[in-house]
PATIVO-868507 format. One record per atom (N, C-alpha, C): x, y, z. Coordinates in steps of 0.05 Angstrom, whole numbers, plus 5000, padded with zeros to 4 digits. Example, Ala and Ser with C-alpha at 12.3 -4.5 7.8 and 13.67 -1.06 7.14 Angstrom:
526448865156/524649105156/526449345156/525749555142/527349795143/525850015157/
This chain:
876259358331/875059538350/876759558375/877159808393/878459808416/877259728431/878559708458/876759618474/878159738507/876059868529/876759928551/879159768571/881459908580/882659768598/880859668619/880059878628/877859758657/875559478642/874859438624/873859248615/877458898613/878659038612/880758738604/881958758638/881358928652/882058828677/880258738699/877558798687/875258678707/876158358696/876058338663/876157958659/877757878661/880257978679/883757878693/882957818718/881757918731/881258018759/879157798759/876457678746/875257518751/876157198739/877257268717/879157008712/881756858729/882957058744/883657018769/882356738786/880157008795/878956858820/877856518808/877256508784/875256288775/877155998760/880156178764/882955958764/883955818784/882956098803/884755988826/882955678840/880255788837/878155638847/878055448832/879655308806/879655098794/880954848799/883455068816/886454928827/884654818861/883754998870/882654878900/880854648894/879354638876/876754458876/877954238854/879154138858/879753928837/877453678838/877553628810/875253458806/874453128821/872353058819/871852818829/872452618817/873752398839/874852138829/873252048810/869952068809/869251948793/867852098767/869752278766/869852398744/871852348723/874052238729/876752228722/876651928706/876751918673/877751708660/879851628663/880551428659/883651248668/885351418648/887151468660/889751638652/889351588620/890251338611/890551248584/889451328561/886251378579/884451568560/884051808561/885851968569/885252278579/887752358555/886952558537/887952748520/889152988536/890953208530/891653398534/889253658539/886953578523/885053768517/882753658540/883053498557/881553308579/882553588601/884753608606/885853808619/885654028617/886254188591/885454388582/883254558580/880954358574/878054408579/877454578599/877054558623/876354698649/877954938650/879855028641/881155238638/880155478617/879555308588/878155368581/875655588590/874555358596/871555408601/871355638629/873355688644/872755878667/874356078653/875656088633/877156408626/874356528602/872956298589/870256458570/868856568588/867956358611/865856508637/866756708644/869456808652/869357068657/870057248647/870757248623/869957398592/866557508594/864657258595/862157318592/861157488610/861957448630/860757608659/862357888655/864657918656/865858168639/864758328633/863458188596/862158428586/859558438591/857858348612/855958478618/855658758624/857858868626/857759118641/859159348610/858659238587/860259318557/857859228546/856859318539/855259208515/855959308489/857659408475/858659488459/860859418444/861659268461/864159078461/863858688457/864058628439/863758348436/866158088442/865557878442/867257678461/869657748437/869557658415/871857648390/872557968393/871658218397/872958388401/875958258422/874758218445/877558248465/879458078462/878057838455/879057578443/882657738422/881657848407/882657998388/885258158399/884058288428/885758508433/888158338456/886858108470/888357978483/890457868472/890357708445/892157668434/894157808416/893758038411/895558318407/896658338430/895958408454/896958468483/898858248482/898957968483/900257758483/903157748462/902957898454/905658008427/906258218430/904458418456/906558608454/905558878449/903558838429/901459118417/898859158430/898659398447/897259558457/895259848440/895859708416/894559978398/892460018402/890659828406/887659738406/886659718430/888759838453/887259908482/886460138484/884760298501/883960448514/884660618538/887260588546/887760628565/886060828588/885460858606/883961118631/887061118646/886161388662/888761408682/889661228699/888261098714/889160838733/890560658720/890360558691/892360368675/893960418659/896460348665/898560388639/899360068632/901560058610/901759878592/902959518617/904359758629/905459438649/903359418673/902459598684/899959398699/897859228689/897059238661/896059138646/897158848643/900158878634/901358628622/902158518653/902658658677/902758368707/899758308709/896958358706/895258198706/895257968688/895658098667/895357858652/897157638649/899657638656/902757468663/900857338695/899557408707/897757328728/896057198720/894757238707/892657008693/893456738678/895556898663/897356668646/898556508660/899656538684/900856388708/898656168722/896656298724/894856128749/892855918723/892756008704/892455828678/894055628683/897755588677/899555378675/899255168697/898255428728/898355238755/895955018749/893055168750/891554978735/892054798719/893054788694/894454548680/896254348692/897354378706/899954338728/897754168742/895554168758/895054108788/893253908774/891653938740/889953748746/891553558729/894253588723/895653288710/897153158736/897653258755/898253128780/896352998799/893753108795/890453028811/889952768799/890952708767/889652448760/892152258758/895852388756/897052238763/897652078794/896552328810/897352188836/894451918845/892651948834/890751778843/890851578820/891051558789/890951328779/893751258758/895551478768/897251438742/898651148749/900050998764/902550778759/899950518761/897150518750/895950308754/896150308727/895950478706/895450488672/898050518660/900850548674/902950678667/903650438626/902550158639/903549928624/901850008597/898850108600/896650058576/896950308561/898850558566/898550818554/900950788537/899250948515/900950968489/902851188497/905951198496/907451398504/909451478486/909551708479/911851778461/914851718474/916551588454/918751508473/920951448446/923351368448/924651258426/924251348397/922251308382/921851238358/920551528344/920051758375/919752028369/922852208374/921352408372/922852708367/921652938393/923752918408/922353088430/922753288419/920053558417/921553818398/921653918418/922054258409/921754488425/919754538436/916754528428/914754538447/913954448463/915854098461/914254008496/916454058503/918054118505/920754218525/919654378533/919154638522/916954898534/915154818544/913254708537/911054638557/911654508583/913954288583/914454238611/915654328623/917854478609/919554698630/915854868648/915554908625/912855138645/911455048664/910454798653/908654658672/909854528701/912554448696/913454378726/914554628737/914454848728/915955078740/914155218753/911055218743/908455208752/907455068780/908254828781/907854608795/908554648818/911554708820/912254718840/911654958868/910255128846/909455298865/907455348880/905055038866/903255088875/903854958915/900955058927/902155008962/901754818965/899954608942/899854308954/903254108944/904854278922/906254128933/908854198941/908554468947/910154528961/909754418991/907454259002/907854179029/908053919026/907753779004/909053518989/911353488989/912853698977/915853688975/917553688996/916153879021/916753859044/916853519065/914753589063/913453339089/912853119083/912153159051/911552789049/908152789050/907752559045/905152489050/903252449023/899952619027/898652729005/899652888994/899452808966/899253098945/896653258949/894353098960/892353218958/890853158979/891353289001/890053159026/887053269032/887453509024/884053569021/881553469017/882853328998/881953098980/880752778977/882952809010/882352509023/882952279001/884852268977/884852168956/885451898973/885451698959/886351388952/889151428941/891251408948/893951418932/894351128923/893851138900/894250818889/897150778876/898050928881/901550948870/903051028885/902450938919/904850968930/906450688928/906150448927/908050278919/909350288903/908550368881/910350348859/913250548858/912850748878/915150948885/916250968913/918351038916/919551118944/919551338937/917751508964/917751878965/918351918990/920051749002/921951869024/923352109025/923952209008/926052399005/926052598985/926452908987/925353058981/927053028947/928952908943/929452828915/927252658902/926952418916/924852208908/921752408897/921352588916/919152668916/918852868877/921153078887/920953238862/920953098836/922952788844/922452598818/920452578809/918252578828/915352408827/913852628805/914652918822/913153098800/913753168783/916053098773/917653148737/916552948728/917152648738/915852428718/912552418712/910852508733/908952618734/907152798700/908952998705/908153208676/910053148658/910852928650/912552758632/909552648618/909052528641/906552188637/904152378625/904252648638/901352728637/901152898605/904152898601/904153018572/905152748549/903452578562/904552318532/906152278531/909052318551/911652208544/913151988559/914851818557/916251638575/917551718584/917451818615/918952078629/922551998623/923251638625/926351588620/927251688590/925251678570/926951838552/927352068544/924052168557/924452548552/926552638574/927352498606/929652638610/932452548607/932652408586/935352298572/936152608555/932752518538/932752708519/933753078531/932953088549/933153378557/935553418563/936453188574/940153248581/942053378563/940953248537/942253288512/942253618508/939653738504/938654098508/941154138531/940954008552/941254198571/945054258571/945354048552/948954038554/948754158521/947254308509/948454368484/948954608486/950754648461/952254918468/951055168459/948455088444/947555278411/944655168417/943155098434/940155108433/938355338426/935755388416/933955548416/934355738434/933556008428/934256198446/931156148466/929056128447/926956068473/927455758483/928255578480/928455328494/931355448517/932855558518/936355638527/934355718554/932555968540/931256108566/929656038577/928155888572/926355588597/927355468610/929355258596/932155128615/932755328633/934555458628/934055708647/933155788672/931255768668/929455818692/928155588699/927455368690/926455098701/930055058716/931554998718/934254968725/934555108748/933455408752/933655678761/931955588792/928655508784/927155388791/927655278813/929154948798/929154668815/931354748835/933054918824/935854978846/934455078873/933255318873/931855428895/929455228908/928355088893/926754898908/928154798929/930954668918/932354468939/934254608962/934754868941/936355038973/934255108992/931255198980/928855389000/929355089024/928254799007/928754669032/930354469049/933254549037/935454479049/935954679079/933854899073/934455059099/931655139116/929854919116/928754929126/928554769156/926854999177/927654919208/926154689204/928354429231/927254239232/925754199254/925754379286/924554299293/923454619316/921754519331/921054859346/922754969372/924954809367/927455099382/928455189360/927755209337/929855369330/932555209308/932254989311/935154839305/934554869273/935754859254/935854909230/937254649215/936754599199/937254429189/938454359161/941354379170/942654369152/943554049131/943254069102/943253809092/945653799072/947953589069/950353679051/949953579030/951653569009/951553558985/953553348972/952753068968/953852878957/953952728925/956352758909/954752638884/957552488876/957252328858/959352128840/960452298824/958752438808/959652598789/960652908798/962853078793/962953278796/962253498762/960453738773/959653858756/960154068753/962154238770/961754608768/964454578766/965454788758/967754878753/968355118768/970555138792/970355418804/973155448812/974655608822/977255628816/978555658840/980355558845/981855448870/983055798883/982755968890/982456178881/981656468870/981856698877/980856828863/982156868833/984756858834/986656848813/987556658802/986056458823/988756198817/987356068791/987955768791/987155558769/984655428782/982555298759/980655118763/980954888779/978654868795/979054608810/975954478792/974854298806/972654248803/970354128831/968554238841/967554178857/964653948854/963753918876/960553838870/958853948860/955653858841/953954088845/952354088869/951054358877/949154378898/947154308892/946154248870/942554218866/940854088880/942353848884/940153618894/941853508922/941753638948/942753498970/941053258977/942753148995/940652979008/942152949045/940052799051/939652879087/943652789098/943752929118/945652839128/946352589149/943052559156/943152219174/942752079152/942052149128/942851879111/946051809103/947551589117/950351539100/949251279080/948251269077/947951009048/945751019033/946051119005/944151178984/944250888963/942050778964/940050608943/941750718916/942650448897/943350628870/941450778850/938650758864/936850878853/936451128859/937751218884/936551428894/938551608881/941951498884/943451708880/943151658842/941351558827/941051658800/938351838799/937351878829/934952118827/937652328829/938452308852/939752588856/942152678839/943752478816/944652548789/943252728775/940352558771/940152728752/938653058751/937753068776/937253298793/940053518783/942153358801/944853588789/945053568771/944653428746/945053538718/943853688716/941853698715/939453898709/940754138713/941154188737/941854548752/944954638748/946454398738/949554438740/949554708710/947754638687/948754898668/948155138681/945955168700/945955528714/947655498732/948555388749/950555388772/953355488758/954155368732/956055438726/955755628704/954555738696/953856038694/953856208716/952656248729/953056428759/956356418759/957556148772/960056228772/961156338758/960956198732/962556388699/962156788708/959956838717/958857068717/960957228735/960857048757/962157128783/965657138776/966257068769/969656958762/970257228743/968157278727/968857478704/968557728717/968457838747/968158078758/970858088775/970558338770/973158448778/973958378815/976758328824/976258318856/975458448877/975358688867/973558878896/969658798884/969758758858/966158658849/966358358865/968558288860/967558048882/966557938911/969058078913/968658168948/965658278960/965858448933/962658588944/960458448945/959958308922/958358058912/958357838934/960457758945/960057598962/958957668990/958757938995/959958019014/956057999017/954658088991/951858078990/950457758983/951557648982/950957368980/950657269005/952457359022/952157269044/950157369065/949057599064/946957709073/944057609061/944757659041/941857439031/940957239038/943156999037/943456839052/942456799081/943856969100/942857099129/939757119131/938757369112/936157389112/934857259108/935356979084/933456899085/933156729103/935456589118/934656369149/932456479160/933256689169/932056909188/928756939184/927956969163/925357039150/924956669144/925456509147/923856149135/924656139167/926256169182/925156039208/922956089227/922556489219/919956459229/917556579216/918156379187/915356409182/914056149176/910856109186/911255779190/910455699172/910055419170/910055209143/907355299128/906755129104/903955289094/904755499069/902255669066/901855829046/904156099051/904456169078/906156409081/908856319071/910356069078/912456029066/912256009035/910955849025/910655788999/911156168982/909856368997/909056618986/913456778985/913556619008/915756829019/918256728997/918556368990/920156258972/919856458943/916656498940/915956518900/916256878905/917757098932/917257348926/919757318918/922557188920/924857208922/925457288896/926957538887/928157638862/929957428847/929657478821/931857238812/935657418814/935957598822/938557698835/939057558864/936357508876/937257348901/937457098904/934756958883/935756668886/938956678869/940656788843/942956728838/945256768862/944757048883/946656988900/946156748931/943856618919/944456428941/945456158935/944556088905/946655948899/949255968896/950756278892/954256318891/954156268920/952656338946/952756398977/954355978978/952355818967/953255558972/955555528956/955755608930/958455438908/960455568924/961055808932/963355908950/963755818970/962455688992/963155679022/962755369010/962355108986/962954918977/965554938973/966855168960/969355118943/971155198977/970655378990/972655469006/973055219025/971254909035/971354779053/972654549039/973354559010/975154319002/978554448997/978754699005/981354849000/982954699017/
């Protein structure tokens, strides 16, 4: 049976609201079984259950139309096939599919916020008693996908994006008990992002040290999955802009900006001493750290290793990209890199901390986050010439 667009965008539009409101209202401490006993489907549940509710409320206003009808048509929509819509004049095929890439999104954030809600309050008390996939498995392709999504999710939500910033609560709303701040140092905005990769590691049954051994391996192969290539991808794409959005964020209210450099053991990019000339090899940018820090913990600089592994395969793509254009495309390219760059100071210094910044980081085109990473690998490579 077909079924009305105006019917699949009233249950986008209220599935929305009844996601978003899942992510604000996170559940009560004393709702929450000890990590060890919480399944994937512990999580899933409430997601669940508010995308049927507003399915149901939906078709109150259809009576002709049954739940397995849309059920039906949603997942055609989800592959691609529109045969079995209805279209009216107000909807065509892609406003249709950004609601629903909208729903699908604030779904992942949901999944995202409530494996961090029960890691940040009980996870490093159970870390010892939980059964964890590690060693003796096979990390496949689908939890690679699933965590590429879920921390790519994560990070955009505003609680921790003011985590990542400032430190503190993940959940201050919340007034939580943090029973795992000993067990970690989240000094530092490396430490911190550590916290939330190992985080949706734990929360997906895995031993975060060997699924990101394991990932290194993907992320340095030459011939991976074309859908695993394109998650890396953008989880990489992601974490890079996380650390530039707040490597340039103002530090204080004149105005002063706050610039942070870029230190590592290992060098990772390849960029060329020249426009013509031969290869040098530089640092990666991914993971700076503060510039009043001169002495890094060997723990810290194996956070911020493995941070630049992570981002060094897109970094050096961009360049590869960049190197392969001609010299007036370069010139030009740079010439817009650097404006981007400009703009975006301009626009994060005065817009203040909070939800507006968080909005202004996730509008940024992926043409602009790539030339803000060339904006750094170039004015990196030109200050070791």
């Amino acid at each position: 049976m077909s079924v009305p667009s105006a019917l699949l965008l009233c249950y986008f539009k209220l599935a929305n609201q009844n996601l978003q409101s899942l992510i604000d209202d996170s559940p009560s401490q004393d709702d929450i079984p000890p990590p060890s006993e919480i399944k994937l489907d512990w999580h899933r549940g409430p997601i669940i259950v508010a995308q049927m509710n507003s399915l149901d409320e939906a078709l109150l206003e259809w009576n002709d139309v049954t739940r397995d009808d849309v059920q039906a048509v949603l997942r055609q929509i989800g592959e691609g096939d529109f045969s079995r819509v209805v279209f009216d004049d107000a909807t065509n095929h892609q406003k249709l599919t950004a609601v629903m890439e909208q729903t699908n999104d604030l779904a992942r954030c949901a999944f995202s916020n409530s494996i961090l809600f029960v890691e940040w309050q009980f996870g490093c008390q159970n870390v010892q008693s939980r059964v964890l996939k590690g060693s003796d498995d096979i990390l496949s392709n689908s939890s690679i996908l699933e965590y590429c999504a879920l921390v790519t999710s994560a990070v955009r939500l505003s609680s921790v994006q003011n985590f990542l910033e400032n430190g503190g609560s993940l959940f201050p709303r919340k007034d939580c008990t943090v029973n795992n701040v000993t067990s970690y140092n989240l000094d530092t905005v490396e430490s911190r992002l550590e916290y939330i990769q190992k985080s949706i590691w734990y929360g997906l049954g895995w031993d975060p040290k060997f699924a990101s051994s394991h990932l290194q391996q993907f992320l340095a192969s030459s011939n991976p999955d074309d859908s695993v290539a394109e998650a890396l991808t953008k989880y990489t794409s992601t974490m890079t802009v996380v650390i530039n959005n707040l490597a340039a964020l103002p530090q204080s209210d004149d105005g002063t900006t706050r610039i942070i450099n870029v230190s590592y053991s290992e060098k990772v990019v390849t960029v060329p001493q020249d426009m013509n000339g031969e290869g040098t090899t530089i640092a990666s940018l991914s993971a700076p750290s503060s510039h009043s820090m001169h002495e890094h913990s060997t723990a810290q600089q194996r956070q911020q290793l493995d941070i630049a592994q992570k981002t060094s395969m897109l970094q050096q793509q961009i360049w590869n990209e960049f190197e392969s254009l001609s010299r007036s495309e370069q010139d030009e390219t740079l010439r817009r890199a650097e404006h981007v760059q400009r703009e975006f100071l301009e626009k994060v210094m005065s817009t203040p901390p909070g939800q507006e910044r968080v909005l202004l980081m996730q509008s940024m085109s992926e043409d602009d986050q790539k030339l803000l990473v060339l904006d750094k690998l170039w004015k990196a490579h030109n200050a070791q010439r």
